[in-house]
C-alpha positions in Angstrom: 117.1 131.7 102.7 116.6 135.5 102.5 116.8 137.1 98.9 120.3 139.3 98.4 120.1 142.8 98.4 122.2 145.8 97.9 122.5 146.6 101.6 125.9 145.0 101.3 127.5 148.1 99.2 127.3 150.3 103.3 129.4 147.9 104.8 132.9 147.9 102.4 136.2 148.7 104.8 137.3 152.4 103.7 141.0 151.6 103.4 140.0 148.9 100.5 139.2 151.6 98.4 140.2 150.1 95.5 138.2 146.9 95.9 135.2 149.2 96.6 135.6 150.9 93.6 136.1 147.5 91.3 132.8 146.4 93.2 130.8 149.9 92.7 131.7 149.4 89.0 130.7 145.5 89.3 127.4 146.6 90.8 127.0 149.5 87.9 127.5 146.6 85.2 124.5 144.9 83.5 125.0 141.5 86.0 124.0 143.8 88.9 120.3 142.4 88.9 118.6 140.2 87.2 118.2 139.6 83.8 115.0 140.9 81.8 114.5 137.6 80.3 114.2 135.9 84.0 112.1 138.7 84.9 109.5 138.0 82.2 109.8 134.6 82.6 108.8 134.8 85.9 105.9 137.4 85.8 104.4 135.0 83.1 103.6 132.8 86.3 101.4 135.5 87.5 99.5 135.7 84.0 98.2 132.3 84.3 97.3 133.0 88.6 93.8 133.9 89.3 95.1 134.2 92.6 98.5 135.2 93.0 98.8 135.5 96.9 100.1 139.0 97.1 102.8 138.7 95.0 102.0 141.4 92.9 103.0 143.9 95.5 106.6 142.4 95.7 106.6 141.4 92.0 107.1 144.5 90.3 108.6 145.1 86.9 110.7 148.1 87.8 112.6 146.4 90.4 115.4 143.8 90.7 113.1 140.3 90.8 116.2 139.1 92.8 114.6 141.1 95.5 111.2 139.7 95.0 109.4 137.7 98.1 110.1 133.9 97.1 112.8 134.9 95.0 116.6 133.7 95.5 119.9 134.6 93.7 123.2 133.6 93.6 126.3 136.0 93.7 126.3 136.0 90.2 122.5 137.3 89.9 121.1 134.8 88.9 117.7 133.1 89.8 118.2 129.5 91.3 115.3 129.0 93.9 111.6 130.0 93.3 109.4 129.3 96.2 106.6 130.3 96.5 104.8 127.2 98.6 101.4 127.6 101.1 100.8 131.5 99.3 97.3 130.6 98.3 98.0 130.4 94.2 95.6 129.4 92.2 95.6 129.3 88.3 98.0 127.4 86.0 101.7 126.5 86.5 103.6 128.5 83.4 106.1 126.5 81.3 108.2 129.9 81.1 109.9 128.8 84.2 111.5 126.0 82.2 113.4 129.4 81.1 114.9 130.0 84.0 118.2 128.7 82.7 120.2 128.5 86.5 117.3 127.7 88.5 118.2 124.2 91.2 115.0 124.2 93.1 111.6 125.2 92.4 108.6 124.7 95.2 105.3 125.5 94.1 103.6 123.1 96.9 100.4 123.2 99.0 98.8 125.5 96.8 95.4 125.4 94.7 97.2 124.9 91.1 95.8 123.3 88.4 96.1 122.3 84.8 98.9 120.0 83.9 102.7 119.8 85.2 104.7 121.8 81.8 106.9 119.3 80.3 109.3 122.1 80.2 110.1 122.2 83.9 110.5 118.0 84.1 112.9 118.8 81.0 114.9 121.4 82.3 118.4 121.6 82.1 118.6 122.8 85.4 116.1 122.3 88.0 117.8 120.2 90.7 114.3 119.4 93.2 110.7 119.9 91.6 108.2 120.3 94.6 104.1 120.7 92.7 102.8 118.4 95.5 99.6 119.3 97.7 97.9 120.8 94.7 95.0 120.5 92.2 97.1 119.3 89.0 95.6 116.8 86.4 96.5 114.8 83.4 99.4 112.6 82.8 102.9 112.8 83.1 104.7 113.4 79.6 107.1 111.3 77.7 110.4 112.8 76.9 112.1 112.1 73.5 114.4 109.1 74.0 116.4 111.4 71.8 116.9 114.2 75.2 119.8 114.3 76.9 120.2 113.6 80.9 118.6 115.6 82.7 119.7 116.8 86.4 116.6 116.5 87.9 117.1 115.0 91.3 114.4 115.3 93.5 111.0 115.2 92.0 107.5 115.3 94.6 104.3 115.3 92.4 102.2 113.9 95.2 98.7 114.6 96.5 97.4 115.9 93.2 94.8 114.4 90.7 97.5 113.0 88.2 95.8 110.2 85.9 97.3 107.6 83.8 100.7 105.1 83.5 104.2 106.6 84.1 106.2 106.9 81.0 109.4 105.3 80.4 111.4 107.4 78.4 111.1 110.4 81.0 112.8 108.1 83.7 115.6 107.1 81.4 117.1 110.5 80.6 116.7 111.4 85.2 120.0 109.8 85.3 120.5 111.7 88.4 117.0 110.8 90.3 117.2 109.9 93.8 113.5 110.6 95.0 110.0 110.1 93.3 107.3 110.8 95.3 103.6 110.4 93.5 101.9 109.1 96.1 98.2 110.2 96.5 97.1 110.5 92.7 95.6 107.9 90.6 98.5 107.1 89.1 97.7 103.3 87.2 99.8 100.4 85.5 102.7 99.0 87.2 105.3 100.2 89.4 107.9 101.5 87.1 111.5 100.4 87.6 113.2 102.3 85.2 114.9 104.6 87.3 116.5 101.3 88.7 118.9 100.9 86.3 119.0 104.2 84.7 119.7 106.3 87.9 122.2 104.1 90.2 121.1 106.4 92.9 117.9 106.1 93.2 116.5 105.6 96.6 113.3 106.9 97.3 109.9 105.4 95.5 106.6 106.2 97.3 103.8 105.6 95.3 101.1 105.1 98.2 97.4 105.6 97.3 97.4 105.4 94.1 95.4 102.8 91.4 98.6 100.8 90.8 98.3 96.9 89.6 100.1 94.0 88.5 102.9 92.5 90.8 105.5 93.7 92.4 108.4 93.9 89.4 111.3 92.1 89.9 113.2 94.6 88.0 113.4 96.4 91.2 116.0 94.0 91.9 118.3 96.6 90.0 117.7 99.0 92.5 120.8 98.9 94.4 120.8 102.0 96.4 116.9 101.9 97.2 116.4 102.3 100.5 112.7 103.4 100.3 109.9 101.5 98.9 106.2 102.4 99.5 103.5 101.3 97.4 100.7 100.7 100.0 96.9 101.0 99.2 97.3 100.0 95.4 96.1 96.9 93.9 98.9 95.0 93.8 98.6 91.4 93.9 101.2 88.5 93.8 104.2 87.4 95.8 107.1 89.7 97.3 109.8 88.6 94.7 113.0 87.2 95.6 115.0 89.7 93.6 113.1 92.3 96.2 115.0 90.6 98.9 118.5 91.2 97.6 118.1 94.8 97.8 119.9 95.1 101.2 120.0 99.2 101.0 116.3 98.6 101.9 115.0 100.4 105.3 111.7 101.3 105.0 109.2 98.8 102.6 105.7 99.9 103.1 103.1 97.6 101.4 99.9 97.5 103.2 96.7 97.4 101.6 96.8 95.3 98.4 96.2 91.9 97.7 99.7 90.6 97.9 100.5 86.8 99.0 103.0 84.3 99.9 105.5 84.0 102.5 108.7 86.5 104.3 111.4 83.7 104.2 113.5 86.2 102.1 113.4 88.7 104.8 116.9 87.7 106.2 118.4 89.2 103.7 117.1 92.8 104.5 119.5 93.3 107.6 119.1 96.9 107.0 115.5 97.0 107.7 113.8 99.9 109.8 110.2 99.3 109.2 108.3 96.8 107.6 104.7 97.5 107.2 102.8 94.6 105.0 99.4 95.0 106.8 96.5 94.5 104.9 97.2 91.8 102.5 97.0 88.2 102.3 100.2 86.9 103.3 100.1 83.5 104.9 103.1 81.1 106.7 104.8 82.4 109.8 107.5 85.0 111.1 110.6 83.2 110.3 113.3 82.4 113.0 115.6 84.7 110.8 113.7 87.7 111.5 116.3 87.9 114.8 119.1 88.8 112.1 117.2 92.3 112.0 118.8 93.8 114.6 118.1 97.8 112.6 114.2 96.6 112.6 112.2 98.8 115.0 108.5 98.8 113.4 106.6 95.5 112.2 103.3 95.9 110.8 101.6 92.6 109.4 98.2 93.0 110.7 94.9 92.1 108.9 97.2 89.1 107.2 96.3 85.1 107.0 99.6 84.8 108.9 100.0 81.6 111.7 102.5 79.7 114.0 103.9 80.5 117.1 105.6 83.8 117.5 109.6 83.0 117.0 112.0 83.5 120.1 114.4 85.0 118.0 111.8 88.0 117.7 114.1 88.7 121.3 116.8 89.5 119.2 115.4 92.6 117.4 116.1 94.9 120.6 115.6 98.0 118.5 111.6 97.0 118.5 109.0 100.0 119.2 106.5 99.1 117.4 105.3 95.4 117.3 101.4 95.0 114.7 100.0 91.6 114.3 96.5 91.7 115.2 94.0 89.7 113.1 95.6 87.0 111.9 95.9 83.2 113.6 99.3 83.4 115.3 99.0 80.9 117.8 101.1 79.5 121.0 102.7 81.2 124.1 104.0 84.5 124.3 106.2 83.3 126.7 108.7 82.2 124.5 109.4 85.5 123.4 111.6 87.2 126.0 110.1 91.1 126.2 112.8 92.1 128.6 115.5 92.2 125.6 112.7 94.5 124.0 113.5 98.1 126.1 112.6 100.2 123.1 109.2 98.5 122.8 106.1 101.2 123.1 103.6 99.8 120.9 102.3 96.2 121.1 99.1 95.0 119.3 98.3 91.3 118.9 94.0 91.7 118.9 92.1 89.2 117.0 95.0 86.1 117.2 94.7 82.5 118.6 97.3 83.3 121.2 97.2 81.1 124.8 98.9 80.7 128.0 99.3 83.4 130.7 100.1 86.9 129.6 104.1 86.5 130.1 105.4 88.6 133.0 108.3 89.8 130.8 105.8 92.4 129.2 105.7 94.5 132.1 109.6 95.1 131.9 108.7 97.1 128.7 108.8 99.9 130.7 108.5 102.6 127.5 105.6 100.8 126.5 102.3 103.1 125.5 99.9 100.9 123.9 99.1 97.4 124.7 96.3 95.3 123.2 96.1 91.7 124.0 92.3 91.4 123.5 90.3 88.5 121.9 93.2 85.8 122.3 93.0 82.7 124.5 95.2 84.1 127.5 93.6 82.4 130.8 94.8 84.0 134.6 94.7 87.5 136.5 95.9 90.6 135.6 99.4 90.8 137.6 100.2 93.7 139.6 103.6 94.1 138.0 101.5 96.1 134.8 101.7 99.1 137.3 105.4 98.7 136.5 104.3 100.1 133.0 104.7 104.0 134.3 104.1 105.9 130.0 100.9 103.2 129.7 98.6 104.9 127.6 96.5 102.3 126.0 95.5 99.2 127.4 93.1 96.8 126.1 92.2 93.3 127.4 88.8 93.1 126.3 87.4 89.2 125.8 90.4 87.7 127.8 87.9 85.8 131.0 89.2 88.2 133.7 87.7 88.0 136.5 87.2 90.2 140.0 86.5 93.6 138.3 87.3 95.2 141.9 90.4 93.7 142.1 91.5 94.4 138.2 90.3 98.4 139.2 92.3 98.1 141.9 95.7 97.0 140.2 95.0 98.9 137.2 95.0 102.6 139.8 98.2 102.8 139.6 98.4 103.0 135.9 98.3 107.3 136.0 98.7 107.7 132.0 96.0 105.8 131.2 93.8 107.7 129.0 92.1 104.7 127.2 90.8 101.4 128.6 89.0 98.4 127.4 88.5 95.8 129.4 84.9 94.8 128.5 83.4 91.1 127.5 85.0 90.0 130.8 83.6 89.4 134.6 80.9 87.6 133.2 78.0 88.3 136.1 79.6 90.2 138.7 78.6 92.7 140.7 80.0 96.4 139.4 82.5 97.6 142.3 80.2 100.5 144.4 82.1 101.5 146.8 84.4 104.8 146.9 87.8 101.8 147.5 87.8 102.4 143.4 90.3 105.5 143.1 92.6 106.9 140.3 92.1 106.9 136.6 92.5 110.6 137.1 93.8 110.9 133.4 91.0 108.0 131.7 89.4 109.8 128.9 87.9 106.4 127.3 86.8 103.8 129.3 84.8 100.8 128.2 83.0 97.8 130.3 80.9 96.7 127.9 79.1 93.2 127.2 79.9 92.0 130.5 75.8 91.6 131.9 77.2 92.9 135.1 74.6 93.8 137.7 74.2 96.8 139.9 73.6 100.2 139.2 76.2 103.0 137.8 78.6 103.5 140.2 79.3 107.2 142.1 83.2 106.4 141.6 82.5 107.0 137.8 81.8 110.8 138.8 85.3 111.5 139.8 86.8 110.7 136.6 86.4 114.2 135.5 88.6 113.8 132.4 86.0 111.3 130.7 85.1 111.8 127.1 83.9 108.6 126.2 81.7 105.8 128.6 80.9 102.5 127.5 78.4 100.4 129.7 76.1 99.1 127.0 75.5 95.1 127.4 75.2 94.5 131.1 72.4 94.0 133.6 72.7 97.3 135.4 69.4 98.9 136.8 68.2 101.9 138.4 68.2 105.6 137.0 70.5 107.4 135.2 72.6 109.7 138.2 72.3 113.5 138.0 75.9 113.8 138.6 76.2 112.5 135.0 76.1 116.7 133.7 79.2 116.9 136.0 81.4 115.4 133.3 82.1 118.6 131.5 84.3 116.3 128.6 81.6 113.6 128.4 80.6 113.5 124.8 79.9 109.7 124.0 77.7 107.6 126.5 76.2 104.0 125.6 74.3 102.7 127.9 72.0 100.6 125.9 71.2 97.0 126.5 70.4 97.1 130.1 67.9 97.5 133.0 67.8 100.9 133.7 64.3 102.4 134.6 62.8 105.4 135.8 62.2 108.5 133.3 64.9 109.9 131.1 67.1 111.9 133.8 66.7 115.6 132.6 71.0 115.8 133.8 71.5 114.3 130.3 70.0 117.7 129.0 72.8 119.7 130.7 75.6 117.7 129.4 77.9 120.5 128.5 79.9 118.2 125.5 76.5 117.6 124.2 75.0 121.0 124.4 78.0 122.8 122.4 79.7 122.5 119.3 83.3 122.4 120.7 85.4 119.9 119.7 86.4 117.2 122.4 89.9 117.7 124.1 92.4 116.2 121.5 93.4 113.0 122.8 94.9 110.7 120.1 95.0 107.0 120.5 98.0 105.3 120.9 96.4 102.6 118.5 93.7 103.1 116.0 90.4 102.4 117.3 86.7 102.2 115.2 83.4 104.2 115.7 80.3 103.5 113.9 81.9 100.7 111.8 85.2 99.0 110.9 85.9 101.0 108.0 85.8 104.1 110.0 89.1 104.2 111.8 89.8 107.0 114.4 93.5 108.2 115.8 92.0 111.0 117.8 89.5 110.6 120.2 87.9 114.1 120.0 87.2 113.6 116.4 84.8 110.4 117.1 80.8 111.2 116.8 78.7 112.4 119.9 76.4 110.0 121.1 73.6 109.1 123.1 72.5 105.6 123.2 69.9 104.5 126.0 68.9 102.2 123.5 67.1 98.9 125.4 66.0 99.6 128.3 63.0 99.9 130.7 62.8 103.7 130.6 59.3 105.0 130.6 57.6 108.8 130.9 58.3 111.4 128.3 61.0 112.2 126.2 62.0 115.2 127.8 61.8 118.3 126.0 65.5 119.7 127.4 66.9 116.9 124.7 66.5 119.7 122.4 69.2 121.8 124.0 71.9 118.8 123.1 72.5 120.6 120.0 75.8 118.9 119.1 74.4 115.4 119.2 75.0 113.1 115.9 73.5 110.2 117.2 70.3 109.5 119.3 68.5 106.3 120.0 65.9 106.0 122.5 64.4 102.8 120.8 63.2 99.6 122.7 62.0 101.4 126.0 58.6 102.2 127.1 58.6 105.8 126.5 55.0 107.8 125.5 53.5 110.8 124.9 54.4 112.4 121.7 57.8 113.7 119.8 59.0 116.7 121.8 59.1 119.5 119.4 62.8 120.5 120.5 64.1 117.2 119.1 64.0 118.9 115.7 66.2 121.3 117.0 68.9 118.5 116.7 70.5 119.8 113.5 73.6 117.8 113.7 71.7 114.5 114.1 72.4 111.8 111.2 71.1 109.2 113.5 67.6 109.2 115.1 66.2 105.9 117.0 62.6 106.3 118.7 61.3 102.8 117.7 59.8 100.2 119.8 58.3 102.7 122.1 54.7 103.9 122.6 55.0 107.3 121.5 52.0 109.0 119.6 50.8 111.9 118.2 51.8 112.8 114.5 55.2 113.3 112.8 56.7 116.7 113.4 57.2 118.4 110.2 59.9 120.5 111.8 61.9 117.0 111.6 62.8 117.6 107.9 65.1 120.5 109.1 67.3 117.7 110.2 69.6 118.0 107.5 72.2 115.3 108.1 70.0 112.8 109.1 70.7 109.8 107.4 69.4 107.1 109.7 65.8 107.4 110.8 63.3 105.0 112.9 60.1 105.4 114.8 58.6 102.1 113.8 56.4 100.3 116.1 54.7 103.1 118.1 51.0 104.6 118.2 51.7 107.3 116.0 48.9 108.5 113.3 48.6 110.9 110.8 50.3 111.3 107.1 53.9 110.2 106.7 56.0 113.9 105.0 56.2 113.1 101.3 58.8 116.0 101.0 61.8 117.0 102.4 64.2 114.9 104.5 61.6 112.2 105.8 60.2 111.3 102.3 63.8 110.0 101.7 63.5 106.9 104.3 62.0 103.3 103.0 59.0 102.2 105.0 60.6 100.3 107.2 61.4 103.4 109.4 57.5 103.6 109.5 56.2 100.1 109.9 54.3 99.3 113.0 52.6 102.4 113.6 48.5 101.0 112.2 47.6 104.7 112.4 49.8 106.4 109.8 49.2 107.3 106.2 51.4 107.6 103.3 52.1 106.5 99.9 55.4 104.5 101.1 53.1 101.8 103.1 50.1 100.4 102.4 47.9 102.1 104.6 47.1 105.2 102.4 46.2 108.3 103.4 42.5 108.7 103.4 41.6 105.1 103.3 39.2 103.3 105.8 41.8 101.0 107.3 45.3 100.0 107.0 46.2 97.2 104.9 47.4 94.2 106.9 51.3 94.2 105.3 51.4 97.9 106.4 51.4 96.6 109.9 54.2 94.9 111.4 53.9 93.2 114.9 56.6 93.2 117.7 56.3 89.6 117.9 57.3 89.3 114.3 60.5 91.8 114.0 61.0 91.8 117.8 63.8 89.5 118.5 65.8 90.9 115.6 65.7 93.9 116.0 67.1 93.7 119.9 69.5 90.9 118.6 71.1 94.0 116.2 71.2 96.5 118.6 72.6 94.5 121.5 75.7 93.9 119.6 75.5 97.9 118.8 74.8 96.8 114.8 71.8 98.5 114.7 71.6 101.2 111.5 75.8 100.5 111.8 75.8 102.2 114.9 78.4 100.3 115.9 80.6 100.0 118.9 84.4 100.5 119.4 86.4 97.9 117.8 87.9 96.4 120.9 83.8 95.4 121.4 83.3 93.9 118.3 81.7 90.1 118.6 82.5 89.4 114.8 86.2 89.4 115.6 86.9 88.7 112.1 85.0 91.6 110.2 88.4 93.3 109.2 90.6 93.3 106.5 
């Protein structure tokens, strides 16, 4: 909405003479701008700005501040919006705006304010909508007199700031006119407040996500009879969903996940207005209830990471407005078959990982034909992959990982003519075959992620691989492939993540790896989001985008043997190395330490020797560091980055010297506990890495063994 101005005054019909003149002498009268109080009141904001955003140049005393960038008037000349949102402010919020005696909305969002929020602008008499959020603000939210009258505030959004403490009472019981609270993203504690339930009948919006709430959820929000909002997720709420919750049928949206909450959903009949319910996270038990078919508005279910079990209702059928469909880890268990997906057109998004599932995968899933995202791995599913999945034209996402396929040729084969796949797990199956070869394997011209992992196929990496020129991320680690490393591998101009660990490869470290253009540059990885959240690293690191994942390098276990090539050191975007458990020598190439992005280096269990590079304290980041059991010699870095790691990153080298083992610097010999044999630490050590545990360097979570290390 664009400030008035005077350019109106040109465009007055010249017959209307006399209503131009009434007007000229309208505009000539003191209402003609705005008023000088206003005017200070609003350059008092800019007293308390360290940075005001430019504002200074529209914000000038001798001018009508209805003019003024950010600045809107009514007819009358009077200010009624301020906003001034995203224009870089910085400094204190002044209560002087509370002056502002006609002013509805005021937006001071996604700045860099700070301070505390003025009681004067929650007290106005006034301000309809009260946007601070997206800023730096602190302290607690002040109690009004009980003595105040209503107030018309209606809309107020005080999230993403650093707001501390309980909400007050009184405040909420003179908003008689609140519909919308949103404090989400403080640290907000104390109990969800449900005054506004009875003292604003319409109320309808209460987000309070990610915030240090506790207690249960009240029942007093039972009184909230127009509430068709509730989101409360990653508090610490704990307790059952109350009964008096359930009889709140305005309800659309109730967002829970993350807390400790309990119990069963039997009340959820009730909620036949229900959009989305997302109570993932928690530690709700019992089953979906036959009722939920009475949802027939429900189009999102989230109750993953639960304690949930039973079979999966056949009245689920009945919720044809279904899209998205979350139930992984928990211990649902039964056939899918007796839900029928072809009533479920408007599905796109089905995830049921980490359940007790059996049977065959039911055929009406591939009449889902919107569907994006399937993940069926870790269940009990037995049979083929049908052909009918190429039915599944806007498949983006598949995962089947753990499911005792068999025939990888022929599963390549039927899964060609999936063309919008971008991701695709399918590892921990085809226990012992023989990787497919041949040039028969075609498609996948779109696979950005693919993983056959853990599946101790033989053979060697296949040339087919090559084609898939849109490839970001490769998973082979866990099989029994051999030979070397391909030189086509520096073809794959999007290839930024490669395990290959836990296998038989041989031969020296391919110098191809060096020219891997991903690897070489800091340029960020095409963004392609996952249709469903996938983990790097570890389970509590959760990725949606697949260019934001770390680059890696893993040839971890293995039979490789020569040098480390020096050319590593042009792979300057690398965060993760780990050459350990081959039969590597010679001594740390000095262009390793131009690795500056490296949090992760692995050299152990090699035969490397020579001393420690000094230059390897310029490695910054790095956070995980091994080179134990080699030939190395010499004094262990007591400054800098390397002085930081315990001496188990050293162990197993009898020629090195430092104050962090035994073997001290200058002494005859090393001490016996200084010196740590294969034999010994061996076995454990490959046992970690082959499950990709190693430092928590940790595999996708579709390759996860502990199937249960969530929630």
């Amino acid at each position: 909405m664009q400030p008035l101005s005077h350019s109106h005054r040109n465009g007055f019909p010249v017959p209307f003479f006399g209503l131009a003149l009434v007007l000229l002498v309208c505009l000539d009268s003191p209402t003609s701008s705005c008023t000088d109080q206003e005017k200070s009141s609003l350059l008092q904001l800019l007293t308390g700005l360290s940075s005001d955003g430019g504002l200074t140049a529209s914000w000038r005393i001798d001018t009508d501040c209805c003019t003024w960038e950010g600045i809107t008037c009514n007819q009358d000349r009077i200010v009624t919006d301020v906003s001034l949102a995203s224009r870089g402010l910085k400094g204190s919020i002044s209560p002087f705006l509370g002056n502002l005696t006609g002013l509805l909305r005021l937006n001071l969002s996604q700045n860099s304010l700070s301070g505390g929020l003025p009681l004067e602008l929650v007290s106005s008499s006034s301000i309809l909508v009260l946007d601070v959020s997206f800023n730096c603000l602190t302290g607690g939210l002040s109690e009004l007199p009980s003595s105040t009258p209503a107030r018309p505030l209606q809309v107020l959004n005080i999230s993403s700031n650093f707001f501390t403490g309980r909400f007050p009472s009184t405040t909420w019981e003179v908003m008689k006119s609140l519909v919308v609270l949103n404090a989400s993203t403080n640290s907000f504690t104390g109990q969800i407040p449900t005054t506004p339930c009875v003292s604003a009948p319409s109320f309808a919006v209460l987000e309070l996500s990610f915030n240090q709430l506790s207690g249960n959820i009240p029942p007093g929000l039972g009184n909230c009879l127009a509430l068709k909002l509730l989101s409360a997720g990653y508090n610490n709420l704990n307790g059952t969903l109350p009964d008096e919750l359930f009889k709140v049928r305005s309800l659309q949206y109730i967002s829970l996940p993350n807390n400790r909450l309990e119990g069963a959903l039997n009340g959820i009949i009730n909620l036949t207005n229900l959009v989305t319910l997302d109570l993932g996270k928690n530690e709700l038990s019992g089953n979906i209830p036959d009722s939920i078919g009475e949802l027939k508005r429900l189009e999102e279910i989230h109750l993953g990471h639960n304690n949930m079990s039973g079979e999966l209702p056949s009245a689920l059928s009945n919720c044809t407005n279904l899209i998205t469909v979350d139930l992984k880890a928990n211990q649902f268990s039964g056939e899918l078959t007796k839900v029928n997906f072809v009533s479920l057109s408007k599905l796109r998004k089905l995830d049921l990982v980490f359940n007790d599932f059996t049977g065959t995968i039911p055929e009406s899933i591939y009449s889902c034909s919107k569907l994006t995202a399937l993940r069926l791995s870790y269940n009990h599913f037995h049979g083929q992959l049908s052909e009918k999945i190429g039915n599944l034209k806007s498949l983006r996402f598949l995962s089947l990982v753990n499911l005792s396929l068999t025939n990888i040729k022929r599963t390549l084969q039927i899964l060609e003519s999936s063309r919008s796949l971008n991701t695709l797990f399918i590892g921990f199956n085809f226990l012992h075959e023989t990787m497919p070869e041949d040039d028969s394997i075609d498609g996948f011209e779109n696979l950005q992620v693919l993983s056959m992992s853990y599946c101790s196929m033989s053979g060697t990496i296949p040339d087919w691989l090559s084609k898939l020129t849109n490839l970001g991320m490769l998973f082979l680690q866990g099989n029994q492939l051999t030979g070397p490393i391909p030189d086509w591998i520096s073809t794959l101009n999007f290839l930024f993540h490669l395990d290959i660990s836990n296998n038989s490869f041989t031969g020296e470290i391919s110098t191809a790896l060096a020219e891997m253009p991903m690897l070489k540059s800091d340029k960020i990885a095409a963004k392609a989001f996952f249709e469903l959240p996938v983990y790097v690293f570890s389970p509590f690191i959760q990725y949606i985008n697949a260019g934001a994942c770390p680059k890696v390098l893993n040839l971890a276990v293995n039979k490789f043997t020569g040098v480390i090539p020096g050319e590593m050191g042009q792979l300057r975007a690398l965060v993760s190395l780990n050459l350990s458990y081959n039969k590597l020598s010679g001594e740390i190439p000095q262009p390793i330490c131009n690795l500056t992005n490296l949090q992760m280096l692995d050299l152990s269990s090699n035969h490397l020797t020579g001393t420690i590079l000094a230059a390897l304290n310029n490695l910054h980041f790095l956070s995980k560091f091994n080179i134990s059991d080699n030939d190395l010699e010499g004094p262990i870095p007591t400054v800098g980055q390397l002085s930081t790691f315990p001496d188990s990153s050293f162990d197993g080298n009898p020629k090195l010297c430092g104050p962090m083992i035994v073997n001290h610097c200058g002494s005859a010999e090393a001490g016996p506990e200084s010196i740590i044999s294969r034999e010994q630490i061996g076995s454990k050590v490959i046992f970690a890495i082959s499950f990709g545990a190693f430092f928590g360097v940790g595999v996708l979570y579709d390759q996860m063994v502990l199937a249960r290390y969530f929630g």
